[in-house]
C-alpha positions in Angstrom: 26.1 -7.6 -6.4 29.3 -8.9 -8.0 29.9 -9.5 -12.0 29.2 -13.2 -11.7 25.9 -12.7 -10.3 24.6 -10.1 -13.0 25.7 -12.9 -15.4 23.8 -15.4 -13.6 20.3 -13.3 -13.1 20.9 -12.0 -17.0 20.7 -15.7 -17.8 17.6 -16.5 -15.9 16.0 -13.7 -17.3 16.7 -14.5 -21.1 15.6 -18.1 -19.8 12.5 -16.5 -18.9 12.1 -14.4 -22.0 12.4 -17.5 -24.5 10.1 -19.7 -22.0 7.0 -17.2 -22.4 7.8 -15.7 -25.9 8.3 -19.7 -27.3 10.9 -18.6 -29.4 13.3 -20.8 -28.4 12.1 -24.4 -27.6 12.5 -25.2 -23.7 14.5 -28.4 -23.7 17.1 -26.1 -26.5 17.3 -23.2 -23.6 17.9 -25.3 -20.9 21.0 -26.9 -22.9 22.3 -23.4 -24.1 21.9 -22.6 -21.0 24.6 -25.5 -20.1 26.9 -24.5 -22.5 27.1 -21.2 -21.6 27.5 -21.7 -17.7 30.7 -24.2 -18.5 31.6 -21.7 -21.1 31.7 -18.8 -18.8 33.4 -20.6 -15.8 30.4 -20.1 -13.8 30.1 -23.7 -13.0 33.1 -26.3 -13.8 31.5 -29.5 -16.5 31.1 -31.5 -13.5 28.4 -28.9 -12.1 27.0 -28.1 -14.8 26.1 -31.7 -16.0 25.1 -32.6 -12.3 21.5 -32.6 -13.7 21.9 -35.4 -15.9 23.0 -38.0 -12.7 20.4 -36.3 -10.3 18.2 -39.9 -9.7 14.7 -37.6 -9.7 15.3 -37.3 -13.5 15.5 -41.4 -14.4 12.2 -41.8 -11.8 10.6 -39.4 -14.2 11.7 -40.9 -17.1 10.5 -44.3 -15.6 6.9 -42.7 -14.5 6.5 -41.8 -17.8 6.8 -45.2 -19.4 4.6 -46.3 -16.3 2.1 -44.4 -17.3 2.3 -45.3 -20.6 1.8 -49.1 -19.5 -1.6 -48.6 -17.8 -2.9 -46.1 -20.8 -1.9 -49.3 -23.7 -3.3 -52.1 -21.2 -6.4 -50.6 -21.1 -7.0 -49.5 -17.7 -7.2 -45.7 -18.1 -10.1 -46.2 -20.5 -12.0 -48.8 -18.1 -11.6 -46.3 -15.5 -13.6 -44.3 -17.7 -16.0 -46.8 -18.6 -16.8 -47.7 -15.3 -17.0 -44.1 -14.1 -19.6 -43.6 -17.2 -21.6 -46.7 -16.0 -21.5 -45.3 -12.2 -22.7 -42.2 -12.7 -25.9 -42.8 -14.9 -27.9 -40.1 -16.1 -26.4 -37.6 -12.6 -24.5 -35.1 -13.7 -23.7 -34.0 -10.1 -22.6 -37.3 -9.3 -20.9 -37.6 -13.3 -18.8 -34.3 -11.8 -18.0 -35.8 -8.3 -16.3 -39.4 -9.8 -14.7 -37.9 -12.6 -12.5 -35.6 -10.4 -11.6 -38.3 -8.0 -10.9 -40.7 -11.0 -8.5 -37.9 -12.7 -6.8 -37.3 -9.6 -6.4 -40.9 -7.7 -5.1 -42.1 -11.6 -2.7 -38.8 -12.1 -1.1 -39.3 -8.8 0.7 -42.3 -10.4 0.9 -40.8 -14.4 1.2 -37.9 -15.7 -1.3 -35.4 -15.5 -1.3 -34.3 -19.1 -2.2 -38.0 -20.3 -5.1 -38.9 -17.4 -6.7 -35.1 -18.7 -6.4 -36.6 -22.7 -7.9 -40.0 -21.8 -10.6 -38.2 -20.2 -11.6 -35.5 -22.3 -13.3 -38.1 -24.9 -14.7 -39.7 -21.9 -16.5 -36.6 -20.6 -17.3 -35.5 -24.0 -19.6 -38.6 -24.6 -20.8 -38.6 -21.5 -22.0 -35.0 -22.1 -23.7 -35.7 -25.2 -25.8 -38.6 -23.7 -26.7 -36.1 -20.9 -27.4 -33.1 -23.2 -25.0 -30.8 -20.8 -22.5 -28.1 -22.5 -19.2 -29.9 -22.4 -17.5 -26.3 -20.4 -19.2 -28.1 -17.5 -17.1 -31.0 -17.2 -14.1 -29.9 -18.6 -12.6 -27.3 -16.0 -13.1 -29.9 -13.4 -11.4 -31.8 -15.3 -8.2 -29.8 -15.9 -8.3 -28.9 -12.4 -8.3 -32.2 -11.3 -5.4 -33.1 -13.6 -3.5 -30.4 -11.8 -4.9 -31.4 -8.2 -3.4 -34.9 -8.7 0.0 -33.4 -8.3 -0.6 -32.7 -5.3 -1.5 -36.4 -4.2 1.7 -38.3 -4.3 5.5 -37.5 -3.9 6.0 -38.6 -7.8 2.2 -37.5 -9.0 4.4 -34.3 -10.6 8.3 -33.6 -11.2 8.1 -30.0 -9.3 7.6 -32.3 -6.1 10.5 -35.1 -6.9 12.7 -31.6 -7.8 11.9 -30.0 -4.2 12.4 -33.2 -2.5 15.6 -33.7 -4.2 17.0 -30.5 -3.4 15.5 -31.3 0.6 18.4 -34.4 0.6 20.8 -32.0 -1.4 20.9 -30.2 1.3 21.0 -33.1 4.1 17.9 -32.8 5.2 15.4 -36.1 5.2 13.0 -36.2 2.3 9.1 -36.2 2.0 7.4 -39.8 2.4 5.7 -40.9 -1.1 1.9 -39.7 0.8 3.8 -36.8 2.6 1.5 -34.6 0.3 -1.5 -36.4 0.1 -3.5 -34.9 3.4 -3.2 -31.6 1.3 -3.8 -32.9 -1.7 -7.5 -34.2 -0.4 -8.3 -31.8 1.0 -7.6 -29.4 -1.8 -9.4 -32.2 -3.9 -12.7 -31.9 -1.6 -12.5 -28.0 -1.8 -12.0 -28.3 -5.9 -15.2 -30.8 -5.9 -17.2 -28.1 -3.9 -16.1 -25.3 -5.9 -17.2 -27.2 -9.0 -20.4 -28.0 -8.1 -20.9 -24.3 -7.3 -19.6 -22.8 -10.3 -20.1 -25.4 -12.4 -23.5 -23.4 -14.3 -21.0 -20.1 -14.7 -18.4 -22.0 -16.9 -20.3 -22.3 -19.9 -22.2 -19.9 -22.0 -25.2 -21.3 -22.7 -25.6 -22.5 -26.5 -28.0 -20.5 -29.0 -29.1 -24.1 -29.9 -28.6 -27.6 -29.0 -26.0 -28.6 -31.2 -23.0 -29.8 -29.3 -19.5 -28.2 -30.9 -18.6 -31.5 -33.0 -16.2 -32.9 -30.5 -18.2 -35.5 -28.4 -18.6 -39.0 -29.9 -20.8 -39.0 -33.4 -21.6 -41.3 -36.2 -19.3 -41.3 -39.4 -22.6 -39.4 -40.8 -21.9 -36.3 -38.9 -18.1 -36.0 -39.3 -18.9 -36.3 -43.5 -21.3 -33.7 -42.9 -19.3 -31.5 -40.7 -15.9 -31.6 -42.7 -17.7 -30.8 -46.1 -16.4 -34.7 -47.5 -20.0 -35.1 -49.0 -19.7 -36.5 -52.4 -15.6 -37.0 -52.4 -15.2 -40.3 -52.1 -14.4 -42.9 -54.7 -13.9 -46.1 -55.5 -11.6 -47.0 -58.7 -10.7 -50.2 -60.4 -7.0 -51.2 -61.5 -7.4 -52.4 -64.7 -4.7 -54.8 -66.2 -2.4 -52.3 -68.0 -2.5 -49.7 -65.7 1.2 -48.4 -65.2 0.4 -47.5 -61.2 1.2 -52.1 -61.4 4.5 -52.8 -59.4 4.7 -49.0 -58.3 4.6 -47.9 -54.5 2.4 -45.3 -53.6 5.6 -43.4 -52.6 6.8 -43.3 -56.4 3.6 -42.5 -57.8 3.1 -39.3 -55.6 -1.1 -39.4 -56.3 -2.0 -36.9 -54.0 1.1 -34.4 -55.4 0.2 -34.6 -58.8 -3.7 -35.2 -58.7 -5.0 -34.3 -54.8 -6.0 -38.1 -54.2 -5.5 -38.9 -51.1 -5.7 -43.1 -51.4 -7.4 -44.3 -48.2 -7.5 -48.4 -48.7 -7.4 -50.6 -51.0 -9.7 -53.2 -52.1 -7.5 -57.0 -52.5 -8.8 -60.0 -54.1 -7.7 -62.8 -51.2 -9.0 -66.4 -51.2 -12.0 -65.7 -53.6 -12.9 -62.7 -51.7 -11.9 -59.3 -51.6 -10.7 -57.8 -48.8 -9.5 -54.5 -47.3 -5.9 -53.4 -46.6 -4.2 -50.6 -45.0 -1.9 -48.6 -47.4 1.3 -46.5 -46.7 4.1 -45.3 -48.6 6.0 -48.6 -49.6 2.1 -50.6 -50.7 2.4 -51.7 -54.2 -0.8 -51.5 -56.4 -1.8 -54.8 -58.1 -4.0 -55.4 -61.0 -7.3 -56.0 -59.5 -7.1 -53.7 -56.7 -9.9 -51.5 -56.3 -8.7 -47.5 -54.4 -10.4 -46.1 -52.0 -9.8 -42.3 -52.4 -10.7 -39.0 -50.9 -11.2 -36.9 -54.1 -13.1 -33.5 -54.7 -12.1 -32.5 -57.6 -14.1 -34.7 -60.7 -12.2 -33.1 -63.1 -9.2 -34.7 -61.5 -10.6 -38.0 -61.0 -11.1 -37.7 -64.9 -7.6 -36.8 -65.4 -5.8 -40.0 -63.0 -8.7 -42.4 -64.3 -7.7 -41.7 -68.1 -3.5 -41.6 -67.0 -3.7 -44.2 -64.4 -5.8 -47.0 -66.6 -8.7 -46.7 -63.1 -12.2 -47.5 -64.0 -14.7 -45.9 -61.5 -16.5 -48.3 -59.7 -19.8 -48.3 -57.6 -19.8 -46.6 -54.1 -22.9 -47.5 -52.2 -24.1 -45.4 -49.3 -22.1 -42.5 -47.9 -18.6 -41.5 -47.3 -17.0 -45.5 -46.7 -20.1 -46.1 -45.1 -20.3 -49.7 -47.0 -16.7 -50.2 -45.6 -16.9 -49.3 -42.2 -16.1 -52.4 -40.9 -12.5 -52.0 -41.6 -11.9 -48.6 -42.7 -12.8 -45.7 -40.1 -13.1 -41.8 -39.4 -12.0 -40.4 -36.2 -10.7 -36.5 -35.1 -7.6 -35.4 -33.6 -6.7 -32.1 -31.9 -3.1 -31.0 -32.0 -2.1 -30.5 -28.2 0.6 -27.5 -27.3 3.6 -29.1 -27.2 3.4 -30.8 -30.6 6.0 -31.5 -32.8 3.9 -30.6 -35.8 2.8 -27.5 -34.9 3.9 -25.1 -37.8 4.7 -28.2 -40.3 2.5 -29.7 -43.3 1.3 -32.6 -43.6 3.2 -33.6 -46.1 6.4 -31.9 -44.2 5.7 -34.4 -41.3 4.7 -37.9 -43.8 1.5 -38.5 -41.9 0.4 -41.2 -43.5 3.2 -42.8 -43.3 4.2 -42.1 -39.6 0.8 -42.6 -38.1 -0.9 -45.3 -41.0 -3.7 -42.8 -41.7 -4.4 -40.2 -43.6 -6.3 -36.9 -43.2 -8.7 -36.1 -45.0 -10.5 -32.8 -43.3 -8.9 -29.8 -41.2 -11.2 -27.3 -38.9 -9.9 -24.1 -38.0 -11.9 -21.7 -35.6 -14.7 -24.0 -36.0 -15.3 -24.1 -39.7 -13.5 -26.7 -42.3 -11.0 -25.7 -44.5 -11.6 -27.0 -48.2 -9.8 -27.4 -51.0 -5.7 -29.1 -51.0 -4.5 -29.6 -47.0 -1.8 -31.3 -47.8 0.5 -27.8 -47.9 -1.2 -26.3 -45.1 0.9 -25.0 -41.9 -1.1 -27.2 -38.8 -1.6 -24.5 -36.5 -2.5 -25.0 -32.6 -6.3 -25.5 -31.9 -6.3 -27.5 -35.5 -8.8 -30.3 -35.3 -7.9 -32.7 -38.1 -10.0 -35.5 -39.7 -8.1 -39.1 -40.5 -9.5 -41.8 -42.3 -7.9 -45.3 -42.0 -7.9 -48.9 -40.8 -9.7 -48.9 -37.5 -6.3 -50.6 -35.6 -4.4 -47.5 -36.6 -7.0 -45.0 -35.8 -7.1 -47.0 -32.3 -3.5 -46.3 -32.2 -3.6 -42.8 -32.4 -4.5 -42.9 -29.0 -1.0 -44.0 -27.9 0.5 -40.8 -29.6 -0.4 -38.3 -26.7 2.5 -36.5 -27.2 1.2 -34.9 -30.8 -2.3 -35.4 -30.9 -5.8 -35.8 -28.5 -8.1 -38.6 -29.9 -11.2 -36.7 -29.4 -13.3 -39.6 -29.5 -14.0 -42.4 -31.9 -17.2 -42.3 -34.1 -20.3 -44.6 -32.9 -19.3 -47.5 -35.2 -16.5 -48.4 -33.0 -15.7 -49.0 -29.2 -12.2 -48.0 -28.0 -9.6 -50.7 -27.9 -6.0 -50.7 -25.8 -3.2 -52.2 -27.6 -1.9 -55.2 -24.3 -5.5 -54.9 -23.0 -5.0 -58.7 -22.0 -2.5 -57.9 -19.6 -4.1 -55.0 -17.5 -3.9 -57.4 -14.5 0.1 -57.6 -15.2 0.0 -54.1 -15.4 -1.7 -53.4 -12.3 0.3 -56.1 -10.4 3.2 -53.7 -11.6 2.0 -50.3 -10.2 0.8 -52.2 -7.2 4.9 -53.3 -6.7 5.7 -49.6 -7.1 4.0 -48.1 -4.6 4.7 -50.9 -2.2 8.0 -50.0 -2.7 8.0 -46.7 -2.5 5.0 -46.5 0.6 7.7 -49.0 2.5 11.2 -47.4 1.3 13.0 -50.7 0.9 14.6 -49.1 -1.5 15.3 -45.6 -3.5 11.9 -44.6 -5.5 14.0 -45.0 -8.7 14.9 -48.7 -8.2 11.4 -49.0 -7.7 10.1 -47.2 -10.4 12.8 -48.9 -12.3 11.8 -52.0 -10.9 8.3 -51.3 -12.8 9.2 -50.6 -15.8 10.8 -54.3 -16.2 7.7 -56.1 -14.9 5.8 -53.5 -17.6 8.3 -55.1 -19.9 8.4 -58.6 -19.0 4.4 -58.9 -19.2 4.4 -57.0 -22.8 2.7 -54.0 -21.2 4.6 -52.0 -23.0 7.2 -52.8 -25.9 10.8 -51.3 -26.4 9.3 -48.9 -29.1 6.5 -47.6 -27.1 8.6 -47.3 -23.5 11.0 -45.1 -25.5 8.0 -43.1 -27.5 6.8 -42.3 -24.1 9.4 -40.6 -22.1 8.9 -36.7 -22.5 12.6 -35.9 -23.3 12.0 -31.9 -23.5 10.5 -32.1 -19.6 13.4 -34.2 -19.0 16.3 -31.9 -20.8 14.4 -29.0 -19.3 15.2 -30.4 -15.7 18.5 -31.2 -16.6 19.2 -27.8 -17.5 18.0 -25.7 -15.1 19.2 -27.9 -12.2 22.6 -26.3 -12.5 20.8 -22.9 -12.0 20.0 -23.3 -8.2 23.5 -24.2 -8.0 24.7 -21.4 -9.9 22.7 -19.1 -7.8 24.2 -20.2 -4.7 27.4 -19.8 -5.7 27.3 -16.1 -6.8 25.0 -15.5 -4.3 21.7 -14.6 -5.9 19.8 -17.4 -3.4 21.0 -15.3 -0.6 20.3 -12.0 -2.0 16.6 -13.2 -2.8 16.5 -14.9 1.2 17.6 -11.2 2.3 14.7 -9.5 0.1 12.1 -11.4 1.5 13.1 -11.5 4.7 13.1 -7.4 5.1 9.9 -7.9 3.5 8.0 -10.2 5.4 10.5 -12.2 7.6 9.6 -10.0 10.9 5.8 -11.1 10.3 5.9 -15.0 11.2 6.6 -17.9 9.0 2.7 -18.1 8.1 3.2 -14.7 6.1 6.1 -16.5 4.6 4.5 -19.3 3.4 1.8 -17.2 2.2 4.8 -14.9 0.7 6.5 -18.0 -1.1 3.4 -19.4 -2.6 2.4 -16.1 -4.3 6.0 -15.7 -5.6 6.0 -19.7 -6.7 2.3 -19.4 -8.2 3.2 -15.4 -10.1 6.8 -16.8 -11.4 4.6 -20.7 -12.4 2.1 -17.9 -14.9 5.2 -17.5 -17.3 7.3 -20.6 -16.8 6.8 -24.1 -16.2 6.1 -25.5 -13.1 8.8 -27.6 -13.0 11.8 -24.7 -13.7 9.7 -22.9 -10.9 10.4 -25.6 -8.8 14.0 -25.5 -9.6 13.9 -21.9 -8.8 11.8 -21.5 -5.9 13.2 -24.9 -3.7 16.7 -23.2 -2.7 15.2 -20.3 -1.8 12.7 -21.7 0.2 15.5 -23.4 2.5 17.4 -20.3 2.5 14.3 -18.9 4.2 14.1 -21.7 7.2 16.9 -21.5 7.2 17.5 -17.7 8.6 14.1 -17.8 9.9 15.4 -21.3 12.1 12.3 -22.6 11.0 11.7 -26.1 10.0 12.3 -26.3 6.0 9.7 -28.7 5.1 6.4 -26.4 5.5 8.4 -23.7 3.3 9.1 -26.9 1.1 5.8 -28.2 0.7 4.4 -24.7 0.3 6.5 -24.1 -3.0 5.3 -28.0 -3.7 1.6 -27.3 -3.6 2.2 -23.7 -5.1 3.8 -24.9 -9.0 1.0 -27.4 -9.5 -1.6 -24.5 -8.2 -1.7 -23.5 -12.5 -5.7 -22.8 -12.2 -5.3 -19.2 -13.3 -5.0 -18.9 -17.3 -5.3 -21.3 -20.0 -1.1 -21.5 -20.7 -0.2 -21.8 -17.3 0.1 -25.3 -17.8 -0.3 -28.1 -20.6 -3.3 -29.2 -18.9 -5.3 -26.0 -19.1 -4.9 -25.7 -22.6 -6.0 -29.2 -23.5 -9.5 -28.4 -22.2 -9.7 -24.8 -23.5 -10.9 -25.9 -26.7 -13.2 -29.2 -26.3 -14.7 -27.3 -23.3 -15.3 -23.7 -25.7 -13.1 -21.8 -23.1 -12.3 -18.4 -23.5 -9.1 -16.8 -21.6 -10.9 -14.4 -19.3 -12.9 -17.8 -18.0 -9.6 -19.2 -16.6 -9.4 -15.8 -14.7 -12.6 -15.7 -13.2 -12.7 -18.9 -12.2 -9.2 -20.1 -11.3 -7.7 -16.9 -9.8 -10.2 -17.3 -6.5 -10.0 -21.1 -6.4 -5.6 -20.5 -6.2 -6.4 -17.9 -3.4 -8.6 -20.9 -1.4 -5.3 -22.9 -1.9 -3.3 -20.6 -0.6 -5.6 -20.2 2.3 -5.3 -24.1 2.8 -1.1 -23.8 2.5 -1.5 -20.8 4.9 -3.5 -22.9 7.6 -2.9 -26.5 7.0 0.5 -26.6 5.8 2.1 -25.5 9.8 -0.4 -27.7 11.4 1.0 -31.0 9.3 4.8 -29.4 9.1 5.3 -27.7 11.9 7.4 -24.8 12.2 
């Protein structure tokens, strides 16, 4: 091996290092990992930027905001909805539609957000039908993961290996090129579910559920210890909080009050409002706050001029009309994992403000406001019900776990779900058909989203996953690098003394078990990046066809079924489905080895050799 090449494979190992220790975000490594490949000489600017012209990385960008059309117009949830109404009081037939629904609506959106709509969705579903949530929730990760392997653009490790297919000259897969494997793998998952569906729970001591399905605002009081905190206090005329914000007066800094709404005389009533950091207090208002400590309430009612009024009922019980409770989970790629909550200006970011925090299943008391969120958090916001519904948007932070029983789920453009769909419907036409490239079409999508206020400037930006997209960027230049030092050919030569003289069904057996070891400690997409050159190099000493070698390292990096970080997916239904690592193991370690067995003996017979 020559100097260049050590310098090369040292790379892809530190890439490695910093992708399973998360020192190092991702997105950051892949652009080090830029620099230092233009800094070295490796690869001139021109090579090493090729990523950020490479068309796959726009249609993913597009998808994205796609997806993010059908989730604000509603028809993600009414998916749900009708599934729930389908299904009845069946919880094999509850099992059957919600893995078809997850897959058929990922195959067109992104994985991660179909398995967050759905998680509330199966959660109420199994409190009506008194079942442990564990049995709904593997299916439904699994599914989420399945649905990459329905459509070309279902998942970017297939746009990455079809894009280095035409890299290369060769003819890329049609947009259902994958879906014959994909059903089928779908039908095996179904049948492995309902199999194993009784060993991926430990049955419950009791019959309590584990607080995440959909409850009253009665239980979430009772469950985050908020039982006798609330407050409701009076501005009286000479109170110097008059003409302040609530930004300048710093309540919950200097006295823990955490101001929730605030009651306004308008038109000879008085009304509710939302607060956040610029509201200015008026005489007359009335503050809603979240308050434990009297001795505080005391102190702000004597410095602040308040006078404590009358709170009937529980905790905002007599105002539930407009002000609501409602728990998020902090999801693994969060930007506010490690920050507090008054690092990250909650209230002021998302319009609400938290008022609880569980950790390993037991509420924290006392000030949150200064504690370091932490991944599994499950935090407790209080607000106006529009904001609350908006939380649901924010997929990128934070699950919605489910709304309490005083409220039904609302999409943002839920009037123009039939624009929308008219949208996605134009897509795929274009795509199925191949008019034209899947990015004008895809782009072509996105403007009809647009034009029908499907989705608004702010919230098409908010969508795109910028760190999946820098991370492709990024380690596009490594197959490139690889081939020019020689490492792709070094790798071909290793597996072909190893298995090359046994037939092309051992390699395809030998490429998915590299693709689906090397997808447990990196993402699937970088093992796409990784894996695709290699498997043409193979074909292509083999004089094999490249496309079942292709499609074999296709199926392989969505084929994340083993542990519970293998993929974002997994580890969103690790905790609402009381998961523990080892059950990943046992259960996804022999479903990956009946993939494999499909790849081995469908994959030749659809792409022959």
């Amino acid at each position: 091996m020559n100097l260049e090449l050590y310098w090369v494979l040292g790379l892809l190992l530190g890439a490695v290092y910093f992708f399973v220790t998360n020192r190092i975000r991702m997105d950051v490594v892949a652009l080090l990992l830029i620099v230092l490949f233009v800094l070295s000489g490796t690869l001139t600017l021109e090579e090493a930027l090729s990523g950020f012209s490479d068309p796959n990385v726009i249609l993913i960008g597009a998808l994205f905001v796609v997806g993010e059309g059908l989730v604000r117009t509603g028809i993600a949830y009414q998916v749900g909805d009708a599934l729930v109404k389908v299904a009845g009081s069946s919880e094999i037939r509850l099992l059957v539609l919600l893995m078809v629904a997850v897959a058929t609506l990922g195959a067109f959106m992104s994985s991660t957000g179909v398995v967050a709509i759905f998680i509330p969705v199966a959660l109420s579903v199994a409190q009506r039908l008194e079942i442990p949530p564990g049995r709904l929730m593997m299916p439904l990760g699994f599914a989420g993961l399945i649905s990459g392997m329905m459509t070309l653009v279902a998942t970017p490790p297939n746009m990455v290996v079809n894009s280095e297919l035409m890299r290369n000259g060769i003819k890329g897969f049609g947009f259902f090129g994958v879906t014959p494997l994909g059903i089928i793998i779908l039908l095996l998952g179904i049948g492995y579910m309902l199999l194993m569906r009784h060993r991926l729970v430990r049955e419950p001591s009791d019959k309590k559920r584990s607080g995440l399905g959909r409850r009253s605002m009665r239980d979430l009081v009772r469950e985050y210890r908020l039982g006798g905190r609330a407050r409701r206090l009076a501005i009286l005329p000479d109170s110097p909080l008059i003409g302040h914000t609530l930004d300048e007066l710093q309540l919950r800094a200097r006295f823990g009050a955490n101001i929730i709404g605030v009651e306004r005389w308008r038109k000879f009533r008085r009304v509710m409002v939302s607060v956040s950091a610029i509201s200015q207090f008026q005489a007359r208002d009335v503050l809603l706050i979240d308050m434990p400590d009297p001795q505080e309430v005391r102190r702000l009612c004597s410095e602040g001029r308040l006078e404590p009024m009358v709170l009937r009922g529980e905790y905002f019980s007599d105002q539930a009309r407009e002000v609501g409770l409602a728990e998020v989970s902090l999801v693994p790629d969060s930007s506010l994992l490690g920050k507090t909550l008054r690092e990250v200006m909650f209230r002021n970011v998302y319009g609400v403000s938290v008022v609880g925090l569980r950790r390993d299943g037991s509420a924290l008391e006392g000030w949150l406001v200064d504690e370091p969120l932490r991944m599994g958090d499950t935090l407790l916001v209080a607000g106006n019900w529009s904001f609350i519904r908006q939380l649901q948007t924010h997929v990128r932070d934070f699950l919605l776990l489910g709304l309490p029983a005083e409220v039904d789920e609302m999409a943002p453009a839920r009037s123009q779900a039939a624009y929308a769909l008219i949208a996605l419907a134009v897509m795929v036409l274009l795509m199925v058909t191949d008019p034209v490239p899947n990015v004008i079409a895809a782009l072509v999508a996105c403007l009809l989203m647009g034009k029908f206020r499907c989705v608004d400037l702010e919230s098409a930006y908010r969508s795109i996953h910028w760190p999946t997209l820098l991370l492709i960027i990024g380690m596009l230049p490594f197959a490139m690098a690889l081939h020019k030092t020689g490492g792709v050919t070094l790798i071909v030569d290793g597996l072909m003394a190893l298995v090359g003289g046994m037939g092309p069904r051992v390699m395809v057996a030998s490429l998915f078990i590299l693709t689906a070891v090397i997808g447990l400690f990196i993402s699937n997409t970088a093992t796409a990046v990784l894996m695709a050159p290699i498997a043409l190099g193979a074909a292509q000493q083999m004089q094999v066809s490249p496309y079942p070698l292709a499609m074999t390292v296709a199926l392989a990096a969505s084929a994340a079924f083993m542990t519970p970080v293998s993929s974002p997916v997994n580890t969103l239904v690790l905790g609402p489905g009381e998961y523990r690592f080892m059950d990943f193991v046992r259960i996804g370690v022999p479903f990956t080895l009946l993939v494999l067995a499909v790849c081995v003996v469908m994959v030749p017979l659809l792409f022959p050799f």
